[in-house]
N, C-alpha and C positions, 0 to 999 in steps of 0.2 A: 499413446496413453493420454486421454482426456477425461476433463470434468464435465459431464453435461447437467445445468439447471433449465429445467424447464417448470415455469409457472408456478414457483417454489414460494410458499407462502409459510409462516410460523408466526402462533400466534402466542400471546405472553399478557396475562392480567386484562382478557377482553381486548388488547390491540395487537394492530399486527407489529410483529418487531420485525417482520420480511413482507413485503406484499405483491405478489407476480412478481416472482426473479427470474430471466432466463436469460442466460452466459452460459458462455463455455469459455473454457481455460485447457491452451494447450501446451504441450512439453515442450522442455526446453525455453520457457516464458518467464518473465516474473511481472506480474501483477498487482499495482498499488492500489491498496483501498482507502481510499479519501471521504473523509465527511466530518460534518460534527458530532461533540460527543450525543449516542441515541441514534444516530443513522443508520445504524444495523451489520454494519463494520464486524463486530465478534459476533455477531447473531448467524451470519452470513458463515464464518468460517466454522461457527460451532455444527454446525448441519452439516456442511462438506465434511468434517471430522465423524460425521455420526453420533455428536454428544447430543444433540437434539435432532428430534422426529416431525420433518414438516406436516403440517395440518393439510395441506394442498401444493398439488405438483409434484416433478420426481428428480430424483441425485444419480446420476450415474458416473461412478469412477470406476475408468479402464473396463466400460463396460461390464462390469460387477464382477470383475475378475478379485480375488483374494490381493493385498497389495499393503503396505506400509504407510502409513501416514505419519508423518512427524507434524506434532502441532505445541506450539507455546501461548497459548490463551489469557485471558485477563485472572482466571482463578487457575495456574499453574498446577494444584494439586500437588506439589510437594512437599513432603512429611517433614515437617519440621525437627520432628527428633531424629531422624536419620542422617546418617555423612552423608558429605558431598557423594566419596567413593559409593556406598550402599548405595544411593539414589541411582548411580549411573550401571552397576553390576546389575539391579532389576530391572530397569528397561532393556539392558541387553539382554539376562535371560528370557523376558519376556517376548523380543521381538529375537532371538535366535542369534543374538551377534556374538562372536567369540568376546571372552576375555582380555584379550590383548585391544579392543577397540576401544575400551575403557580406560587404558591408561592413554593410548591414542588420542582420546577426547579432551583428557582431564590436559593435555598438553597442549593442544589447539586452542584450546577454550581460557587459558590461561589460570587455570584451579589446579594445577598441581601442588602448590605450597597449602591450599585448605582441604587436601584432599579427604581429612580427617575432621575437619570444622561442621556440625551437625548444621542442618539448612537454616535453620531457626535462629543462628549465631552470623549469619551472612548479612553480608551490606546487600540492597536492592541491586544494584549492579551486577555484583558475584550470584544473586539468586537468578536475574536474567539472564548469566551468561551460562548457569549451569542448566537453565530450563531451554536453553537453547542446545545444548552439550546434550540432553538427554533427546529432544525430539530429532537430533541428527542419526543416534544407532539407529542400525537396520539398513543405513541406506534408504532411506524413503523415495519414492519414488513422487510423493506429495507432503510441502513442507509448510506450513502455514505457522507464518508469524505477528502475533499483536502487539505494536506498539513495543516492537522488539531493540528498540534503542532505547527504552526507559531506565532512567538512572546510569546508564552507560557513559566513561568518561569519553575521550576523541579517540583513544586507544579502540577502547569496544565498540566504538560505532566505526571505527576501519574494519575490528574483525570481522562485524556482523555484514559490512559492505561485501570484503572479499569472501566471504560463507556465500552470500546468496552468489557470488559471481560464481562462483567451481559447481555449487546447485544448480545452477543455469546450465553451466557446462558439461555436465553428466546427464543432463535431457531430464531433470525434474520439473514439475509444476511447481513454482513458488507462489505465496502468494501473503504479501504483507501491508498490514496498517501500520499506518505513522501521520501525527502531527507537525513532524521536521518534513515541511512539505521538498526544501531545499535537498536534504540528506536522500527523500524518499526517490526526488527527481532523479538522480545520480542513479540508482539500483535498478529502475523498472523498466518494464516494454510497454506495456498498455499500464494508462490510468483509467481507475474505475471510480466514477463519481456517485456517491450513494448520499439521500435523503430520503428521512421520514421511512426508513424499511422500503425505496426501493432504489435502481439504478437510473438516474441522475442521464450519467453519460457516459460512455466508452470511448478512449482516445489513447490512439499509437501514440507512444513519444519519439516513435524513430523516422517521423516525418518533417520532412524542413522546408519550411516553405521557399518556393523557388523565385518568390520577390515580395517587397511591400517590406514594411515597418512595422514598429510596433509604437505609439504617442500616448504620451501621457503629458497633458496640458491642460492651461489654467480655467479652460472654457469647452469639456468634451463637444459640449453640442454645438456651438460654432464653430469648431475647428470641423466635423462631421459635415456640416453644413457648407463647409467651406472647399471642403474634399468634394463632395460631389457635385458643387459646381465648377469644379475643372474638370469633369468628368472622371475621378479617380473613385475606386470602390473606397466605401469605408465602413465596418460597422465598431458599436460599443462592446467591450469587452467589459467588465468590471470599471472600474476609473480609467481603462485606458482606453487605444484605439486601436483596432486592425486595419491597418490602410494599402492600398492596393498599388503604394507610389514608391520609388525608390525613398529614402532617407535625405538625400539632398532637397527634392521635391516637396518631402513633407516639410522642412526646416522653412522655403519659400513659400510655401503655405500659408505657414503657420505667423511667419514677418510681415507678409504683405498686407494679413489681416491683424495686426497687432495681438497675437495671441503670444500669453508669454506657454515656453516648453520646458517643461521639466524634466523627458528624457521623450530619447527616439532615439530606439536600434533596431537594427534589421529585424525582419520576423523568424520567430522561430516556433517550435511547440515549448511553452512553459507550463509546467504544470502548477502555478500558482495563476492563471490567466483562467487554463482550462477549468480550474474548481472557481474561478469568481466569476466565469461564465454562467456555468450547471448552477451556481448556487443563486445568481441574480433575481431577484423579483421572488425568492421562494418564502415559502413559511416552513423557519426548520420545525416540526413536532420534534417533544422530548418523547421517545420510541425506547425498547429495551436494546441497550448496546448487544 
């Protein structure tokens, strides 16, 4: 079961808030979507959900087989005069889930004691965590969450950590934004980096680099300079460096040429590296989130 975008454009007040999207997204994955705010982050998920109609290019889930989607979006849609409980029995009856899944959730989710508290009467937190509670019935087979740690204390951003992990593990597509780049790092498999409505960059985070450092010093372009006249790879990252040398080597480097170092460890894939790469040199447009 996959997502296919091909050349997926949507357009909002004369600009594009998506511009040639095309990814796929497969099971069993979770998917971070990174950008600033207007990079097209919920624009992106709102059309995979079917709530918006691209203008150009096509969406294919499970190749158009009938299927569930659970989604938590920036305009959640929950009625504010309705109980926790009512909110959760209509999404079940409307996606087919017993009754018994609903007090299930309401106990996962940690809203058993408001089960009765009308949504309107909810802390932000308790509204995210029951908009999270409601796009789980059904089982979905694709779960899309925005910005699904907002207002959540370190409690609810464990729960919502271990949700996406059993998501993962039942062979769903996940696929979530988050500004806790740190929190977000911890959850995903692929980062996806999006500007101005389009894709930026794609990057596994389950690759480790198999040598080289990572430097962050008080002179990037002569220590760079300095790297490759020992013949060691190096390029810029953001303020830091990718260097192609063990860590010992880069420390020798960095002495001989009086460069002072503010950190160097081994390399890895970080996902705040990866988004100040994709973002380097760009002009972010304000775009429809």
């Amino acid at each position: 079961m996959t997502i296919d975008l091909c050349n997926v454009g949507v357009r909002g007040r004369g600009r594009p808030r998506l511009d040639d999207i095309t990814i796929q997204f497969a099971p069993a994955m979770t998917y971070g979507l990174v950008g600033p705010n207007g990079a097209g982050k919920t624009s992106l998920m709102a059309a995979i959900a079917g709530l918006v109609r691209p203008s150009t290019g096509t969406i294919s889930v499970a190749g158009g087989q009938s299927v569930v989607i659970g989604a938590v979006l920036a305009e959640n849609g929950l009625h504010p005069g309705r109980t926790v409980r009512e909110t959760l029995c209509l999404r079940a009856a409307y996606v087919g889930a017993p009754r018994s899944d609903v007090a299930a959730a309401l106990q996962s989710s940690g809203l058993e004691r408001v089960a009765r508290r009308r949504v309107g009467a909810l802390s932000l937190g308790m509204k995210m965590r029951l908009g999270i509670a409601v796009a789980l019935l059904g089982d979905p087979v694709v779960v899309l969450l925005d910005e699904p740690m907002n207002g959540l204390d370190p409690n609810g951003i464990v729960w919502v950590r271990e949700t996406v992990r059993r998501l993962r593990a039942r062979g769903a597509v996940v696929v979530i934004s988050s500004h806790l780049l740190t929190e977000l790092e911890s959850m995903i498999d692929v980062a996806v980096v999006m500007s101005s409505g389009r894709i930026a960059c794609v990057q596994s985070m389950n690759l480790q680099a198999s040598s080289g450092c990572i430097i962050e010093v008080s002179d990037t372009t002569r220590m760079i300079d300095a790297l490759t006249a020992t013949g060691e790879t190096a390029e810029r990252r953001g303020d830091r460096i990718l260097a192609g040398c063990a860590v010992a080597e880069g420390v020798r480097v960095a002495v001989r040429h009086d460069i002072d170092v503010r950190s160097i460890v081994p390399a890895s894939v970080d996902l705040e590296m990866i988004y100040a790469e994709a973002s380097a040199g760009e002009h972010i447009a304000e775009v429809g989130r």
